[in-house]
Every structure is written in structure tokens, then in C-alpha cells.
N, CA, C and O atoms as CSV, one atom per row, in Angstrom:
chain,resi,resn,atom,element,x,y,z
A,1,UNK,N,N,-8.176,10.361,-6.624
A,1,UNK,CA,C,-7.766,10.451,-5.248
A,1,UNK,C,C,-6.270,10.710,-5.206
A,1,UNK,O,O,-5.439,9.982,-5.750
A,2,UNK,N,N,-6.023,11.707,-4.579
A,2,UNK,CA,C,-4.486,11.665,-4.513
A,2,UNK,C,C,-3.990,11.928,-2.957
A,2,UNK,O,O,-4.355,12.628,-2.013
A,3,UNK,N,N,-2.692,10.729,-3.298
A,3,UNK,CA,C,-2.751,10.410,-1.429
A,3,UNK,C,C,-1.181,11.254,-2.178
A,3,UNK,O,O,-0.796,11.504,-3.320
A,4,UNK,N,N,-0.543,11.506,-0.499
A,4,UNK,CA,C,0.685,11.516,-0.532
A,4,UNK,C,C,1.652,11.063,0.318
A,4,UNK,O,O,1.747,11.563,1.439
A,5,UNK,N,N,2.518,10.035,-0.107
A,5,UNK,CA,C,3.234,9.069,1.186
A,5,UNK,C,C,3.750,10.590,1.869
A,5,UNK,O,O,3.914,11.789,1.644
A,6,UNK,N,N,3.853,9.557,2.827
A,6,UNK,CA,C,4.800,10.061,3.930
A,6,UNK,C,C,5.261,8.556,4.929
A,6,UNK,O,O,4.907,7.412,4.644
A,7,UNK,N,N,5.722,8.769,5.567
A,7,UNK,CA,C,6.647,7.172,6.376
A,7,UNK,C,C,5.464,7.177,7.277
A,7,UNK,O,O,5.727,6.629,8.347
A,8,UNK,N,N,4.222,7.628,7.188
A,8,UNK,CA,C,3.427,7.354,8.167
A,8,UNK,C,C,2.417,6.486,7.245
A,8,UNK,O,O,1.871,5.570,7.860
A,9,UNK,N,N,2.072,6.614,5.872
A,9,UNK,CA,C,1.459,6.390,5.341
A,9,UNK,C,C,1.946,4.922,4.886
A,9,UNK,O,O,1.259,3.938,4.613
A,10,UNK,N,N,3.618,5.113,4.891
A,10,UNK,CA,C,3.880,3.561,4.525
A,10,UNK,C,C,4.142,2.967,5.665
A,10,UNK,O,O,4.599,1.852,5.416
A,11,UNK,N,N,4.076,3.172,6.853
A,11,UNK,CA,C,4.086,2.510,7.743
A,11,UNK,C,C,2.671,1.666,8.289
A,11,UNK,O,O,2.585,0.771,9.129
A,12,UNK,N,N,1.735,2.250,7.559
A,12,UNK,CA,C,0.344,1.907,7.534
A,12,UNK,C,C,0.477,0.953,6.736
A,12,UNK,O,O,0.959,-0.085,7.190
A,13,UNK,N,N,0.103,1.010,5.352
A,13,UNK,CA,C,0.868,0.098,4.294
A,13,UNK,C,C,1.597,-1.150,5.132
A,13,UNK,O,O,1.086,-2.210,5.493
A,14,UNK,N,N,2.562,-0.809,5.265
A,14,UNK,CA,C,3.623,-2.103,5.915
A,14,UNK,C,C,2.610,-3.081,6.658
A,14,UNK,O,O,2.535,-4.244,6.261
A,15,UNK,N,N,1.565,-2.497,8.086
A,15,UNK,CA,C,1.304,-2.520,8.991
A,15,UNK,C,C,-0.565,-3.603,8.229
A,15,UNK,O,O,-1.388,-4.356,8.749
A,16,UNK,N,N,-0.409,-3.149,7.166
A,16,UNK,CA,C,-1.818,-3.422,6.458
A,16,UNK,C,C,-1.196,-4.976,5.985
A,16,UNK,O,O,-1.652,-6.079,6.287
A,17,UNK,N,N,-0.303,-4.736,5.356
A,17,UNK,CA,C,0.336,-6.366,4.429
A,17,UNK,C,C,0.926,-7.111,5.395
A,17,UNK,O,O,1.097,-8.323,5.263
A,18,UNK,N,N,1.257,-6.489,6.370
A,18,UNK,CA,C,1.374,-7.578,7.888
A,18,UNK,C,C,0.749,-8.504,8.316
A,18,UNK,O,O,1.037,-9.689,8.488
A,19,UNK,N,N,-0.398,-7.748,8.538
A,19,UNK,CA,C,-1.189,-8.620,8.911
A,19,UNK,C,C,-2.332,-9.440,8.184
A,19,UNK,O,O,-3.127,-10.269,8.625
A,20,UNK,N,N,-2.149,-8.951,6.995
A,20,UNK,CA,C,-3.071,-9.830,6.221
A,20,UNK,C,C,-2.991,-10.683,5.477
A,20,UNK,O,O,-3.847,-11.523,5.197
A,21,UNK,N,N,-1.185,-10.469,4.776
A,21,UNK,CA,C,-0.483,-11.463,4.465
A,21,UNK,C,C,-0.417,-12.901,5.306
A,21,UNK,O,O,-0.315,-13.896,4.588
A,22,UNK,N,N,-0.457,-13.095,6.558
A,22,UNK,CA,C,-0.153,-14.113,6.909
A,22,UNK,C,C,-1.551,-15.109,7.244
A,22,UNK,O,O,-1.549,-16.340,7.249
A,23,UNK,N,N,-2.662,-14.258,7.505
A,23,UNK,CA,C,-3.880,-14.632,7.382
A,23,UNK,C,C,-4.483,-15.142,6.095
A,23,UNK,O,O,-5.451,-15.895,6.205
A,24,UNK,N,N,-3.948,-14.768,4.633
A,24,UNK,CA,C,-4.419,-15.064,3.518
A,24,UNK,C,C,-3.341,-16.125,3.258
A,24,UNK,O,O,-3.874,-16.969,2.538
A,25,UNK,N,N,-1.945,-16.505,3.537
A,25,UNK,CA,C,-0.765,-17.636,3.498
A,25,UNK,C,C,-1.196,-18.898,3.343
A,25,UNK,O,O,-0.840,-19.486,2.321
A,26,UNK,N,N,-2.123,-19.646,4.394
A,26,UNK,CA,C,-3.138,-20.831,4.548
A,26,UNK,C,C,-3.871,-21.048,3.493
A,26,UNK,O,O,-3.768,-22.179,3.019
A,27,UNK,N,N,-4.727,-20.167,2.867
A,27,UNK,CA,C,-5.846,-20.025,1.952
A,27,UNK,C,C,-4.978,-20.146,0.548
A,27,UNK,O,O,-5.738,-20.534,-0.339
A,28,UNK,N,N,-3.842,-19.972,0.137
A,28,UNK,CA,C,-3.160,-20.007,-0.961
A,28,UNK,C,C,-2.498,-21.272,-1.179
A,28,UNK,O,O,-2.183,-21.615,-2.319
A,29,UNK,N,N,-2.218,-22.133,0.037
A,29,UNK,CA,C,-0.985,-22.840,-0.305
A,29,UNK,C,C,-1.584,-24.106,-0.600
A,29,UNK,O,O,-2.623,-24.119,0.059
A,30,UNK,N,N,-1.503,-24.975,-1.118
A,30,UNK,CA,C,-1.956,-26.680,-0.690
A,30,UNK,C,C,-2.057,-27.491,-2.629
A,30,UNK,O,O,-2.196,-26.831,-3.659
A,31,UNK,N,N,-2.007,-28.077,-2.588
A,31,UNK,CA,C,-1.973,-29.274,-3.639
A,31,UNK,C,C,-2.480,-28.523,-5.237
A,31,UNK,O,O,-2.066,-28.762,-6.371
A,32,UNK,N,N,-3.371,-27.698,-4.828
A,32,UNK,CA,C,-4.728,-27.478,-6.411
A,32,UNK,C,C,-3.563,-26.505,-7.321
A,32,UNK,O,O,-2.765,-25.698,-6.844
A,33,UNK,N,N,-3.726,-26.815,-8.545
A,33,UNK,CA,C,-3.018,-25.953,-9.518
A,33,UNK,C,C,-3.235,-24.598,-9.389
A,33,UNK,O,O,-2.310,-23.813,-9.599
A,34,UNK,N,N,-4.668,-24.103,-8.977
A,34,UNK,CA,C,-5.073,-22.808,-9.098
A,34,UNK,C,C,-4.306,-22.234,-8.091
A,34,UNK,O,O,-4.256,-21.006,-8.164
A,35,UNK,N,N,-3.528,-22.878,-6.925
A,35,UNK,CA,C,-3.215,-22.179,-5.540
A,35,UNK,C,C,-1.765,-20.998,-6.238
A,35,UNK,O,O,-1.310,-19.955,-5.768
A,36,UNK,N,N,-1.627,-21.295,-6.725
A,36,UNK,CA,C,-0.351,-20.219,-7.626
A,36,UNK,C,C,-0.867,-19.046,-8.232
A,36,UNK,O,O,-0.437,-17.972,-7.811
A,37,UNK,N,N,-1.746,-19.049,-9.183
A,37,UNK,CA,C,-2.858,-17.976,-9.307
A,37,UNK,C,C,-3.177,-17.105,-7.999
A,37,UNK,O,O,-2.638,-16.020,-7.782
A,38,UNK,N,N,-3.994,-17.628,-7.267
A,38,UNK,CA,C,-4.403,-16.787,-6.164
A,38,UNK,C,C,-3.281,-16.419,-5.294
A,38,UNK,O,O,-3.559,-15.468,-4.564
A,39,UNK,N,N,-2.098,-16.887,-5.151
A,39,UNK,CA,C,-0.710,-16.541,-4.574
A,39,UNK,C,C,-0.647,-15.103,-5.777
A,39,UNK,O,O,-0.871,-14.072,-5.142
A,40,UNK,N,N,-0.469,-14.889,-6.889
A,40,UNK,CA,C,-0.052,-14.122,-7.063
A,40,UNK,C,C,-0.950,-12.891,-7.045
A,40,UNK,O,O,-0.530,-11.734,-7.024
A,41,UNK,N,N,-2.197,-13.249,-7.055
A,41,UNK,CA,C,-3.411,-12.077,-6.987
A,41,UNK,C,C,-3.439,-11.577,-5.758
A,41,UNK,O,O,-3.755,-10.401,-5.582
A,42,UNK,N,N,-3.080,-12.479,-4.634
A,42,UNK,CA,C,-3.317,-11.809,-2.888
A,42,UNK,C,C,-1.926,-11.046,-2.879
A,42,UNK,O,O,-1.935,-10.098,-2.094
A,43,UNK,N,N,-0.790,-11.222,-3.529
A,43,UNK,CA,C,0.487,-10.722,-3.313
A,43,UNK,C,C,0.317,-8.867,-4.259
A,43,UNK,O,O,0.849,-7.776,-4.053
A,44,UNK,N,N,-0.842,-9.453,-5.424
A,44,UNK,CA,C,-0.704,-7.551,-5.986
A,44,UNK,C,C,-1.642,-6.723,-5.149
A,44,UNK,O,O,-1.302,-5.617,-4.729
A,45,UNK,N,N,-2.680,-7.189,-4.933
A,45,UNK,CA,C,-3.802,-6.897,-4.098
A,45,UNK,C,C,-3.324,-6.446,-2.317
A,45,UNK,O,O,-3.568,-5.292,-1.965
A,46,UNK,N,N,-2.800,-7.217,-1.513
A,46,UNK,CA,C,-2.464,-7.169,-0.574
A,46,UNK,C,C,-0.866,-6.504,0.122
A,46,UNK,O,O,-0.616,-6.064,1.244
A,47,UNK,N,N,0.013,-6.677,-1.122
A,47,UNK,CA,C,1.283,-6.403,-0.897
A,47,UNK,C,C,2.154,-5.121,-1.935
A,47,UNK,O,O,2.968,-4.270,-1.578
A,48,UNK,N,N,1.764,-5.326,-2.880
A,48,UNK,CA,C,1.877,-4.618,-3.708
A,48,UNK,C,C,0.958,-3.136,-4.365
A,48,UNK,O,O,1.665,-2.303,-4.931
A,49,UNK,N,N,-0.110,-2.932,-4.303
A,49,UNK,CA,C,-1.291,-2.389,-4.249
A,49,UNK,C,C,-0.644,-1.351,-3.543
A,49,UNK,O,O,-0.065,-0.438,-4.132
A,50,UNK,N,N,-0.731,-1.468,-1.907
A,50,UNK,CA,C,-1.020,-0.829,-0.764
A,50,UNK,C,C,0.589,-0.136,-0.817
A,50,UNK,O,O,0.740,1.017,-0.412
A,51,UNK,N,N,1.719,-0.900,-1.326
A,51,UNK,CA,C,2.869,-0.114,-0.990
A,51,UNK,C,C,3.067,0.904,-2.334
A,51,UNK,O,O,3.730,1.933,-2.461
A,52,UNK,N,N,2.278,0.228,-3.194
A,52,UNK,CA,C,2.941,1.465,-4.666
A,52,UNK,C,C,1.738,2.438,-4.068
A,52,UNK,O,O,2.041,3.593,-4.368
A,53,UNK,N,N,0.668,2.413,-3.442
A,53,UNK,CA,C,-0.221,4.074,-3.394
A,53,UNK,C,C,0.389,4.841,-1.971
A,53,UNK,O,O,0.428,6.059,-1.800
A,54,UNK,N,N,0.810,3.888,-1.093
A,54,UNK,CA,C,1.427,4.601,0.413
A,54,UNK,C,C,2.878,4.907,0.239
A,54,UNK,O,O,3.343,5.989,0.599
A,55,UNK,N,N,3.725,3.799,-0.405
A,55,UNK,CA,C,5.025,4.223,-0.045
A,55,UNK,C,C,5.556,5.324,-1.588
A,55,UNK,O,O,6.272,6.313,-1.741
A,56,UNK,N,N,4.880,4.610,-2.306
A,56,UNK,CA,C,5.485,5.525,-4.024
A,56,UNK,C,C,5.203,6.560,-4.598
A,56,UNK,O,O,5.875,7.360,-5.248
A,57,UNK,N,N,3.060,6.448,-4.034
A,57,UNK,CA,C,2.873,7.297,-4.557
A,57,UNK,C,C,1.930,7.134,-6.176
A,57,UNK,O,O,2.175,6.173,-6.905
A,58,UNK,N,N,1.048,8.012,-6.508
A,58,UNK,CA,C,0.602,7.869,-7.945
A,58,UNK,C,C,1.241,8.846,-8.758
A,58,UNK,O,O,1.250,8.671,-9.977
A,59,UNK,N,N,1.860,10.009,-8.178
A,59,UNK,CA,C,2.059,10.978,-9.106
A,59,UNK,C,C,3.761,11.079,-9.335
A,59,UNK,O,O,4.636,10.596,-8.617
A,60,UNK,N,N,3.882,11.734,-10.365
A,60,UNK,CA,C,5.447,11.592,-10.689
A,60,UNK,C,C,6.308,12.561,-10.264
A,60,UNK,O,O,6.004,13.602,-10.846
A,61,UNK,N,N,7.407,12.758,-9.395
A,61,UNK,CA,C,7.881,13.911,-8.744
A,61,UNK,C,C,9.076,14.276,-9.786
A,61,UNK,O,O,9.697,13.362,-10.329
A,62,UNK,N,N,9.331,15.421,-10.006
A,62,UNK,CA,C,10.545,15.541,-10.365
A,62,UNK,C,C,11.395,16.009,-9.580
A,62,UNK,O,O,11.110,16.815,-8.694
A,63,UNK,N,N,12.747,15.488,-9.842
A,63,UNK,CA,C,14.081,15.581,-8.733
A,63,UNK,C,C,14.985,16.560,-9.360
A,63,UNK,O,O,15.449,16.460,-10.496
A,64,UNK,N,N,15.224,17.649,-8.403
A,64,UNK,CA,C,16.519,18.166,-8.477
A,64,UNK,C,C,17.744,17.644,-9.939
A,64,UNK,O,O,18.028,17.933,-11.101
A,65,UNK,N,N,18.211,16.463,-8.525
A,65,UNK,CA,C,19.348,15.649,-9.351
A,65,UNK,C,C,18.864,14.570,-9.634
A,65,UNK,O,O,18.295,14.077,-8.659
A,66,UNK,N,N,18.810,13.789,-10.783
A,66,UNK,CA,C,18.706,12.568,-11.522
A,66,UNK,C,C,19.435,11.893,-11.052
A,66,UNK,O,O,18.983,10.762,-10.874
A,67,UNK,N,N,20.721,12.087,-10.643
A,67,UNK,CA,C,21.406,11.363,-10.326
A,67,UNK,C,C,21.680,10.974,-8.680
A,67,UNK,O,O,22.338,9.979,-8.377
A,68,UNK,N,N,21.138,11.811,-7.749
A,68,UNK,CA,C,20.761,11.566,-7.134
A,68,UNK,C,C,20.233,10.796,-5.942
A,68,UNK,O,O,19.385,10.178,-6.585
A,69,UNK,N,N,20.094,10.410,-4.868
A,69,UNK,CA,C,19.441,9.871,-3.897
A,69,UNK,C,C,18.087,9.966,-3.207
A,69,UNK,O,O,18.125,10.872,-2.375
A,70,UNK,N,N,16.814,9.311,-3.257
A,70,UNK,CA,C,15.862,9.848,-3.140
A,70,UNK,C,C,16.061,9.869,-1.606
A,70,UNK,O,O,15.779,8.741,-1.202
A,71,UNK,N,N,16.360,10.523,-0.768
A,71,UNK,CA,C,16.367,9.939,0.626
A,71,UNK,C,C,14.884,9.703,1.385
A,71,UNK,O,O,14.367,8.914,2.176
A,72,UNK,N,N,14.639,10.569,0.837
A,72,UNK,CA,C,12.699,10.434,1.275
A,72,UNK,C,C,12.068,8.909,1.057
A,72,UNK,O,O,11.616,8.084,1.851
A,73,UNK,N,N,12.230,8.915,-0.244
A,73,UNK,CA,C,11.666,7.501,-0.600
A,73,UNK,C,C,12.447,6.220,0.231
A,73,UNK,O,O,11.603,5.528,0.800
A,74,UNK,N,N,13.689,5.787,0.419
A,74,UNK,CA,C,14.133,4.922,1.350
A,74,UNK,C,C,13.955,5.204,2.339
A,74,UNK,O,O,14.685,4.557,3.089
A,75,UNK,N,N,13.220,6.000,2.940
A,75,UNK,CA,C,13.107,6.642,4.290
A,75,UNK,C,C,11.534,5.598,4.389
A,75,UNK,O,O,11.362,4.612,5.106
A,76,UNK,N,N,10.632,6.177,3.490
A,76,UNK,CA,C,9.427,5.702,3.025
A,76,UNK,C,C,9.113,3.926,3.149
A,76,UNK,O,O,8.343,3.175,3.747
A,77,UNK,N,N,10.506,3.825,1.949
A,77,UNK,CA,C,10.793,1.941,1.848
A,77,UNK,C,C,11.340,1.423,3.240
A,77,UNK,O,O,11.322,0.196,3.331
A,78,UNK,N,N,11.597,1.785,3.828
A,78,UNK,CA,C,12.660,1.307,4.981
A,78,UNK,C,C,11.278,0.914,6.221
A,78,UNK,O,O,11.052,-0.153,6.790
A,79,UNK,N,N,10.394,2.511,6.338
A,79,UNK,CA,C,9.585,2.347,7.251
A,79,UNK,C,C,8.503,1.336,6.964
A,79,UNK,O,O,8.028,0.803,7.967
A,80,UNK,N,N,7.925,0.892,5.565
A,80,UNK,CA,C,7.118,0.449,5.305
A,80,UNK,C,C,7.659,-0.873,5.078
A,80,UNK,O,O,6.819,-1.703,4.730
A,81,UNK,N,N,9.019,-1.335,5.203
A,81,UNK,CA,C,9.221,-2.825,5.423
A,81,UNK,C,C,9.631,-3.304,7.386
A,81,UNK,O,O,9.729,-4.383,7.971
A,82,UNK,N,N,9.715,-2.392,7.663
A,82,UNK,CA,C,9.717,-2.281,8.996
A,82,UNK,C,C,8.431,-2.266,9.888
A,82,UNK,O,O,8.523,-2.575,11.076
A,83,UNK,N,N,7.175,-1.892,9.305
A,83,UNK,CA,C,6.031,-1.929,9.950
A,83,UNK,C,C,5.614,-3.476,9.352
A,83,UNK,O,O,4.826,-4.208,9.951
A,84,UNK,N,N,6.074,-3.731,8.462
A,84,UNK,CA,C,5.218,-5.233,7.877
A,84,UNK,C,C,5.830,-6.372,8.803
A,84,UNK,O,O,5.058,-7.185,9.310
A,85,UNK,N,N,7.017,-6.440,9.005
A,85,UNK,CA,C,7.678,-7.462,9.715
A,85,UNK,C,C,7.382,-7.073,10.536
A,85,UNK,O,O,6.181,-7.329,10.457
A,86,UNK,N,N,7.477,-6.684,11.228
A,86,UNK,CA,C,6.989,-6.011,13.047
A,86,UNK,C,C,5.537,-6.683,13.233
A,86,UNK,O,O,5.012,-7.278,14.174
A,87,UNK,N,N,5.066,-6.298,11.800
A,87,UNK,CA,C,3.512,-6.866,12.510
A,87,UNK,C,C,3.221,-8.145,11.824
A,87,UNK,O,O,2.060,-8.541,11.723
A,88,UNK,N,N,4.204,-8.792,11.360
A,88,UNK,CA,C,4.127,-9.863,11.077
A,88,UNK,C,C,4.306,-10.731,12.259
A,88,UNK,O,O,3.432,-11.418,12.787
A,89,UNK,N,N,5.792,-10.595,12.683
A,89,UNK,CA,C,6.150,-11.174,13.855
A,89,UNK,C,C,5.516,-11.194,14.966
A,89,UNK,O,O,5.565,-12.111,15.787
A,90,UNK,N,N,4.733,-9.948,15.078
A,90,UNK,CA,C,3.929,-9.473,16.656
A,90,UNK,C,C,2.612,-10.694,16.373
A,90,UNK,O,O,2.354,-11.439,17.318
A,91,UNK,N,N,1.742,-10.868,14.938
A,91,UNK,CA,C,0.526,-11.842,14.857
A,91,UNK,C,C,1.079,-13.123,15.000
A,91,UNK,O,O,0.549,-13.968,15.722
A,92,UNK,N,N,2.074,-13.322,14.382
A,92,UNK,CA,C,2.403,-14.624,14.593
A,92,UNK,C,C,2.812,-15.107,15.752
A,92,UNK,O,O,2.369,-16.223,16.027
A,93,UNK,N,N,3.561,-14.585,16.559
A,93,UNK,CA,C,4.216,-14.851,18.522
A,93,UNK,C,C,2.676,-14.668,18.967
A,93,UNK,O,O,2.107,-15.434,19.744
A,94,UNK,N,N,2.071,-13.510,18.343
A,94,UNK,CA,C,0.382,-13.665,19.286
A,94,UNK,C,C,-0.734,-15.172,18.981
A,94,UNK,O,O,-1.738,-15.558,19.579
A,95,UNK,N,N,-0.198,-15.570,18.119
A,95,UNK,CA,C,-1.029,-16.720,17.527
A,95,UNK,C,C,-0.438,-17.583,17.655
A,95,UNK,O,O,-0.990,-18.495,17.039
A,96,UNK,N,N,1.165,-18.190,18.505
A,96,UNK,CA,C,2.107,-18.959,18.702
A,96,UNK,C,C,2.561,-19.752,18.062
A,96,UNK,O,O,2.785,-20.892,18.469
A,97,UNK,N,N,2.856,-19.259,16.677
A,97,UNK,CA,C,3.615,-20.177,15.645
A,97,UNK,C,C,5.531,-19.502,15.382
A,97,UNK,O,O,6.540,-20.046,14.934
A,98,UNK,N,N,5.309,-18.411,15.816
A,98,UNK,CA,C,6.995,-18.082,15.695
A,98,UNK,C,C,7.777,-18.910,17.250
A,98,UNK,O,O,8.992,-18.842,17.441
């Protein structure tokens, strides 16, 4: 499958670990040794996963300059941490804990 970000794609992404991150938060946290384990499996799965195929990408681009600025890609990172908090904040004020 080959996707290709675009700031729409990581804004999806963002918009995906938003809201599911804070719904899976409860289910991870509390006393049992294992709760650290599953913290780090919902964090590759849920947070990580979704931003390396929307915001990064699978395939390897080559650049111009090496040295360089990707502006695309912080364009990419910027939107896709901007849709996660947004919809973090928006579930949580909707569910009245912020």
C-alpha cells in the first residue's frame, strides 16, 4: 500500500491519536505491573503507527539538498500535532474534564 502524506493526511493522523489516545489513557494507568507494557503498545499502535504512515511516509524521498530544510515535512509535523491537540482538547471540554 502506498499512501502519500500530505498535511491532510497528517492532520487525519493527528485527529485519529486525539481521540483515541485519551479514551485508551484510563485502560493503561492503575497499580498492575503490566499497565507499562500496554502504555507502550497503545502509544506504537495508536500514536506512533498512524504518524510514521500519514505524516513520514513509507518510502524514502531523496532531497535536492542534504543539507537542507524539509519544509514539507514540518509543514506535515506541525499539522499533525495540531490536529491531535485540537482534538484532544475539543473530547476532553466535550466530556468536561479540561
Amino acid at each position: 500500500m502506498n499512501v502519500t502524506p500530505t498535511p491532510v493526511t497528517a492532520a487525519l493522523a493527528g485527529i485519529f491519536s486525539g481521540l483515541t489516545w485519551p479514551m485508551i489513557w484510563p485502560l493503561v494507568t492503575g497499580p498492575e505491573a503490566s499497565s507499562t507494557l500496554w502504555l507502550v503498545l497503545a502509544t506504537i499502535v495508536l500514536v506512533a503507527l498512524p504518524a510514521h504512515a500519514f505524516v513520514l511516509g513509507f518510502q524514502r524521498r531523496e532531497t535536492a539538498g542534504a543539507a537542507g530544510v524539509d519544509i514539507a515535512l514540518l509543514t506535515r509535523i506541525g499539522t499533525w500535532l495540531a490536529g491531535g491537540v485540537a482534538t484532544a482538547l475539543l473530547a476532553a471540554a466535550l466530556r468536561g474534564v479540561a
